[in-house]
C-alpha positions in Angstrom: -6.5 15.7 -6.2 -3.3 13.9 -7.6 -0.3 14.9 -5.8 2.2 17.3 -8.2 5.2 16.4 -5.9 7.1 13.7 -3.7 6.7 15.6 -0.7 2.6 16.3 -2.0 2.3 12.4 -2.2 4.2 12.3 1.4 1.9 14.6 2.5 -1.3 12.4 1.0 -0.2 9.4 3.4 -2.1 11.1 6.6 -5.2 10.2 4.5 -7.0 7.0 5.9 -7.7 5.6 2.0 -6.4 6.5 -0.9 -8.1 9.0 -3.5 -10.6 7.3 -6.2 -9.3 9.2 -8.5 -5.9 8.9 -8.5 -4.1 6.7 -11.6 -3.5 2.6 -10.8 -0.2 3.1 -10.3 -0.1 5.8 -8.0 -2.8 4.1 -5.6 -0.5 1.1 -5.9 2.8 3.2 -4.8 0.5 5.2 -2.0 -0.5 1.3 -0.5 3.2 0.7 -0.4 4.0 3.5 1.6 1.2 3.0 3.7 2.1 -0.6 4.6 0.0 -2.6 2.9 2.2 -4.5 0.9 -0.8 -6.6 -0.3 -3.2 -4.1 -1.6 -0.2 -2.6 -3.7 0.4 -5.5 -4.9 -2.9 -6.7 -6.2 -3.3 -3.4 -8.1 0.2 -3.8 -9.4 0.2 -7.5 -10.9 -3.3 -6.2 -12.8 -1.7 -3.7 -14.5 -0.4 -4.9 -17.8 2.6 -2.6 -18.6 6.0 -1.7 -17.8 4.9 0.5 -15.3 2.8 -2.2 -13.7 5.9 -4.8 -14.0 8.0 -2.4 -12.5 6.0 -2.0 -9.6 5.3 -5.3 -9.4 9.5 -5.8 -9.1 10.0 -3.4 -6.7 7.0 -5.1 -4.6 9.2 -8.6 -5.0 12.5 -6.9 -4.3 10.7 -5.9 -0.8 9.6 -9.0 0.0 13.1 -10.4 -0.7 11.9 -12.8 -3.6 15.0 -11.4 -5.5 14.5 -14.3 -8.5 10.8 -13.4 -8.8 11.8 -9.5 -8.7 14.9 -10.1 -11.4 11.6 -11.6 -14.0 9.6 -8.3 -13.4 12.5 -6.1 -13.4 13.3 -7.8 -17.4 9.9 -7.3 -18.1 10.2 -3.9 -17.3 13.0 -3.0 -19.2 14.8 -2.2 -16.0 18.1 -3.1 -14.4 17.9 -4.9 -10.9 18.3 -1.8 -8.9 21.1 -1.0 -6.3 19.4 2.1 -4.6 17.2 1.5 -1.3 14.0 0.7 -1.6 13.0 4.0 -0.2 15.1 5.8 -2.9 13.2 3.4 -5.6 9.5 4.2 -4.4 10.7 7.8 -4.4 12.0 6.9 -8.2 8.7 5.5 -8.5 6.7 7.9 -7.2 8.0 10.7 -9.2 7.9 8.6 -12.7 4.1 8.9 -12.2 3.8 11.9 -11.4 5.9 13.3 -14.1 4.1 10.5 -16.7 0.6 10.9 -15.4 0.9 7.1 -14.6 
């Protein structure tokens, strides 16, 4: 079952894999969090949106690839971010919850 909240999708990180049913882009966030920079990844750069390129920004701005973020960042409409990463997953998180991303 998709998480309604932040604190829900907290919560769903005690689970050793992530749900089958939950959208792309919430798996991707939940990989993230886990530690597992590259499975996020891989589900992020095959999502071809603005949700996908923003993830797939935030995913460079962790690695410290800040040129390769600032590309996915314009493609996601977004500006280069000044919050913690923490406060952008949580940013994240809650986009896709609210969107049904």
């Amino acid at each position: 079952m998709k998480p309604e909240t932040y604190v829900e999708f907290e919560r769903s990180l005690e689970l050793s894999g992530v749900p089958k049913d939950w959208p792309e882009a919430l798996k991707a966030a939940w990989y993230d969090a886990k530690g597992d920079w590259e499975a996020s990844h891989n589900i992020a750069q095959d999502m071809h949106n603005t949700l996908g390129s923003w993830l797939h920004a935030y995913l460079h701005r962790k690695e410290g690839d800040r040129f390769n973020a600032g590309y996915w960042y314009r493609l996601a409409k977004k500006e280069y971010p000044t919050i913690t990463l923490d406060e952008e997953l949580k940013v994240i998180v809650n986009y896709i919850l609210e969107n049904n991303g």
